[in-house]
BALOBA-1460 file (C-alpha; in Angstrom, 3 decimals):
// residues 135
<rec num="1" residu="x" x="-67.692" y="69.651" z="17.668"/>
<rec num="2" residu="x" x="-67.620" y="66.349" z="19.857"/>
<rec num="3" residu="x" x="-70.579" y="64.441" z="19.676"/>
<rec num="4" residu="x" x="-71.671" y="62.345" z="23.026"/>
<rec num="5" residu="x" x="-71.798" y="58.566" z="22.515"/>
<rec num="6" residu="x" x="-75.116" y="57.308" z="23.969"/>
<rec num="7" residu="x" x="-75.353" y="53.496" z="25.248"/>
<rec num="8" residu="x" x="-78.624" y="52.237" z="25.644"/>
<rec num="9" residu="x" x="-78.998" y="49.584" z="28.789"/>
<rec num="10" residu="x" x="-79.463" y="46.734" z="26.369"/>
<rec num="11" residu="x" x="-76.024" y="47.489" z="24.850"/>
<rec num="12" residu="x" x="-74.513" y="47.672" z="28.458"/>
<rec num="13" residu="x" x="-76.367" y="44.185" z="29.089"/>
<rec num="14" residu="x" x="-74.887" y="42.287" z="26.481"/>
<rec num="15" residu="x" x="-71.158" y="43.739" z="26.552"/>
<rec num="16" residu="x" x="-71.451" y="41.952" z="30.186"/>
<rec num="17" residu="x" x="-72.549" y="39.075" z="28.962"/>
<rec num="18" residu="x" x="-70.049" y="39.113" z="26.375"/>
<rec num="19" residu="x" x="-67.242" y="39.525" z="28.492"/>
<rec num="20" residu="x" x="-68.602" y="37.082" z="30.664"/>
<rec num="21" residu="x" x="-68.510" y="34.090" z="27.899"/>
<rec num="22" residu="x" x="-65.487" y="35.211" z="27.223"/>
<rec num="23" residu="x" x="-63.376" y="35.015" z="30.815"/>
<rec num="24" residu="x" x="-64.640" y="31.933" z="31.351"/>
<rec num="25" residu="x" x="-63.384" y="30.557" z="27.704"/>
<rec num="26" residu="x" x="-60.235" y="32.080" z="28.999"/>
<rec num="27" residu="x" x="-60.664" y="30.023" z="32.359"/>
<rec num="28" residu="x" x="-61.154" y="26.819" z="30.772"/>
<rec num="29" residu="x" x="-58.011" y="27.256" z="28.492"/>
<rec num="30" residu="x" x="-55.945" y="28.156" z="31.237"/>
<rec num="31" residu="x" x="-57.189" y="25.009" z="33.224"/>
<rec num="32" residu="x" x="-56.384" y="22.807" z="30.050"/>
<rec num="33" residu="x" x="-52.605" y="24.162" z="29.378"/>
<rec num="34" residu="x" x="-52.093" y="23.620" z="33.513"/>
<rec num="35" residu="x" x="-52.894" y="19.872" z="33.283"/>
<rec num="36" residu="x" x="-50.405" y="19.787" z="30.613"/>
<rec num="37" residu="x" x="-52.377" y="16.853" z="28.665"/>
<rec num="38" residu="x" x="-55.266" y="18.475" z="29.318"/>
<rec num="39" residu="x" x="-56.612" y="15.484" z="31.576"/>
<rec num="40" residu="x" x="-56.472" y="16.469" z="35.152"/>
<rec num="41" residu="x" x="-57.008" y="20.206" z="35.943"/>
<rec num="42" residu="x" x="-55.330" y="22.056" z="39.582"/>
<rec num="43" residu="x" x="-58.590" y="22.072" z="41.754"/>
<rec num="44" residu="x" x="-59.894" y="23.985" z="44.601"/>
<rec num="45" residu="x" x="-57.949" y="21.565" z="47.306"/>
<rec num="46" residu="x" x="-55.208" y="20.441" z="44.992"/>
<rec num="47" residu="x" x="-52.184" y="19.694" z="47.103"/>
<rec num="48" residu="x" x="-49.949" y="18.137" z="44.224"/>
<rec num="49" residu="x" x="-49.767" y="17.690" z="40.983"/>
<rec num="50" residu="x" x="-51.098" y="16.893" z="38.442"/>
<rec num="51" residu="x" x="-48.635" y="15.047" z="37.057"/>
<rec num="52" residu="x" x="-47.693" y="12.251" z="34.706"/>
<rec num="53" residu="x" x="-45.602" y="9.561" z="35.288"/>
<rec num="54" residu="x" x="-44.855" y="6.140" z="33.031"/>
<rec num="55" residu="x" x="-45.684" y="2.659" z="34.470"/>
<rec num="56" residu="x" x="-43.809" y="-0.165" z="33.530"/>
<rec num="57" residu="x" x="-44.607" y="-3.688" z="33.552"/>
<rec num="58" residu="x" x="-43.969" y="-5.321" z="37.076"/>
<rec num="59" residu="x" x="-43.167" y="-1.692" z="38.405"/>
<rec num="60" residu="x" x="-44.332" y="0.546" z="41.216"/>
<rec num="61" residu="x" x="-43.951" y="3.940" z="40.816"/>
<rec num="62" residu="x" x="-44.081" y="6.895" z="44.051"/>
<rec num="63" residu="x" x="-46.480" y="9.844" z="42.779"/>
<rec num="64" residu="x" x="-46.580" y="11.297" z="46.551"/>
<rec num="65" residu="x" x="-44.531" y="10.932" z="49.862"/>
<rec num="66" residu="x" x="-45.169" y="12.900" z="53.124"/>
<rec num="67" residu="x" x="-43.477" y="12.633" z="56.757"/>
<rec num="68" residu="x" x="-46.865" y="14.121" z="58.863"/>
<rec num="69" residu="x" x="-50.205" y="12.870" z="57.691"/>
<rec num="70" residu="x" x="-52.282" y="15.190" z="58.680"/>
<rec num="71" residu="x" x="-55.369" y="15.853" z="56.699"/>
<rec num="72" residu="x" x="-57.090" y="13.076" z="54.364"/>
<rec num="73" residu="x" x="-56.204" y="12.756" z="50.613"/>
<rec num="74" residu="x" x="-58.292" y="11.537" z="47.341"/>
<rec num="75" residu="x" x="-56.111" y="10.667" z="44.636"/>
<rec num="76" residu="x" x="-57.216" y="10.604" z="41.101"/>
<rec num="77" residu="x" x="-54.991" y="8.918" z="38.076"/>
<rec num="78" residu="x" x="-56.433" y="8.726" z="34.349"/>
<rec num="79" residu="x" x="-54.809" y="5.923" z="33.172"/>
<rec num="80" residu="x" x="-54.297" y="6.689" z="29.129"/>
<rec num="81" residu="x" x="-52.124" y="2.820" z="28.735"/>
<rec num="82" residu="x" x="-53.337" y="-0.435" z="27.569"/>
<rec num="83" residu="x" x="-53.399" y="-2.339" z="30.712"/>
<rec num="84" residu="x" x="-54.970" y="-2.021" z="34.114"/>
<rec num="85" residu="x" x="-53.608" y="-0.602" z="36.985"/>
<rec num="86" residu="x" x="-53.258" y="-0.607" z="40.926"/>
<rec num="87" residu="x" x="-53.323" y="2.855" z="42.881"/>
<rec num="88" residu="x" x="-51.200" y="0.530" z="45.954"/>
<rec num="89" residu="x" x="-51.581" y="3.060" z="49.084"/>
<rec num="90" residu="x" x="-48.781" y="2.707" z="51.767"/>
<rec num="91" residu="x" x="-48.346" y="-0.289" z="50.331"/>
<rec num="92" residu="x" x="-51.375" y="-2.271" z="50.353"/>
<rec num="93" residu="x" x="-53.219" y="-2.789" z="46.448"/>
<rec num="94" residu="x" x="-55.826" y="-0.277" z="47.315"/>
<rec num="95" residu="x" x="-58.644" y="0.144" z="43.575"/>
<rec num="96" residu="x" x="-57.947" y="-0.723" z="40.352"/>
<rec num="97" residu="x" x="-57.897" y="1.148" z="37.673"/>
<rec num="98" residu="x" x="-58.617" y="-0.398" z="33.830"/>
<rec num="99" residu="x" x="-56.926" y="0.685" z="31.089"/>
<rec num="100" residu="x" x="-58.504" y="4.113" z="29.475"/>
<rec num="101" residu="x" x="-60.335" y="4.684" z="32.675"/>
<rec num="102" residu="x" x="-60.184" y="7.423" z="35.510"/>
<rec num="103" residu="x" x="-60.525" y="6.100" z="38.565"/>
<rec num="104" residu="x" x="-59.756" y="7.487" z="42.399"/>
<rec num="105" residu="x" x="-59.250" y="6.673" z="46.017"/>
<rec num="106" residu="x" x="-59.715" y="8.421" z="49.219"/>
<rec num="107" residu="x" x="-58.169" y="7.707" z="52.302"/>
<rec num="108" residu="x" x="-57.933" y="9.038" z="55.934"/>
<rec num="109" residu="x" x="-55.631" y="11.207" z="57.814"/>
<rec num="110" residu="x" x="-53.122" y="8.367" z="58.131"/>
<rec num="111" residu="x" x="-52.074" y="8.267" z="54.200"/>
<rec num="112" residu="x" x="-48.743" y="8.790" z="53.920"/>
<rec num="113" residu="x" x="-47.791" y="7.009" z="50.239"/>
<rec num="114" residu="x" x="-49.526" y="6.819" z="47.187"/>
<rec num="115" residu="x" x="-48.018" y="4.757" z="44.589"/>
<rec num="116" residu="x" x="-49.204" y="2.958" z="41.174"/>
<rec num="117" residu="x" x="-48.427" y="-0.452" z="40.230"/>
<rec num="118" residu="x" x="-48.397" y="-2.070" z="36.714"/>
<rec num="119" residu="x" x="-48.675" y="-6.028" z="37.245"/>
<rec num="120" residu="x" x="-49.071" y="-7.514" z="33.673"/>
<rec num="121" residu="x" x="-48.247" y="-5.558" z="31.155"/>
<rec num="122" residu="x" x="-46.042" y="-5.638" z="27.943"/>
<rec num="123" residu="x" x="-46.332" y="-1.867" z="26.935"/>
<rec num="124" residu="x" x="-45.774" y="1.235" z="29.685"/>
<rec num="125" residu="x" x="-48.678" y="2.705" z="30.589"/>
<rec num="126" residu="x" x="-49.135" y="6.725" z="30.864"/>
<rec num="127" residu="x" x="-50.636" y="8.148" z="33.886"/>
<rec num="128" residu="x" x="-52.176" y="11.427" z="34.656"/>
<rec num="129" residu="x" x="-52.487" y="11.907" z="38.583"/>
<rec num="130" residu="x" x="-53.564" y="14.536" z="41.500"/>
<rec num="131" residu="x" x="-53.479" y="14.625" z="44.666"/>
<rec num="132" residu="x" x="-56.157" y="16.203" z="46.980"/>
<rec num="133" residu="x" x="-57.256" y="17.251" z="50.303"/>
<rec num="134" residu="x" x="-60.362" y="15.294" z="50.814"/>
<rec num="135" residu="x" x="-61.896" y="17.902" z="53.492"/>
């Protein structure tokens, strides 16, 4: 009546494999809709973001604020504008970053603002940032 389905170990060996591919084709997609531009993905020691914020000519924008610094922080921005710009931390111009360039800085335990600065520019620029723990 029923017949007995027989899998052979090489069949067994490449449904893993298959599956395999395939979870981490699902784990790359679900890391690109995250970033929501599909720049900057969460990471292991993400703490915030990522974002995106617009940059304005002559402006300086807050991407992260905290009361207690307590651990050390990298921050990362993809700048996607036409002009270069400053990542200024607690206020001081800290690493510039050119336009269509990723570029980061890391700081100690005593970070407690990140901002980005546009000095000359006529068009707004697009920014992609995150913020992490640099442990």
């Amino acid at each position: 009546m029923g017949k007995l389905l027989r899998v052979s170990p090489s069949h067994l060996r490449f449904a893993g494999a298959f599956f395999g591919i395939l979870s981490i084709i699902a784990l790359q997609s679900m890391a690109l809709a995250q970033s929501g531009l599909g720049g900057l993905a969460i990471g292991e020691r993400t703490i915030a973001g990522p974002g995106n914020v617009k940059v304005t000519a002559g402006s300086t924008v807050v991407i992260f604020k905290r009361k207690v610094a307590d651990i050390p922080l990298c921050v990362t921005i993809q700048n996607q504008g036409p002009t270069e710009l400053v990542i200024v931390v607690d206020g001081e111009n800290s690493h510039k970053v050119g336009a269509g360039n990723t570029g980061s800085y890391c700081g100690g335990n005593d970070v407690k603002e990140i901002a980005l600065t546009a000095p000359s520019s006529r068009e707004p620029s697009l920014v992609l940032w995150r913020i992490d723990d640099a442990r």
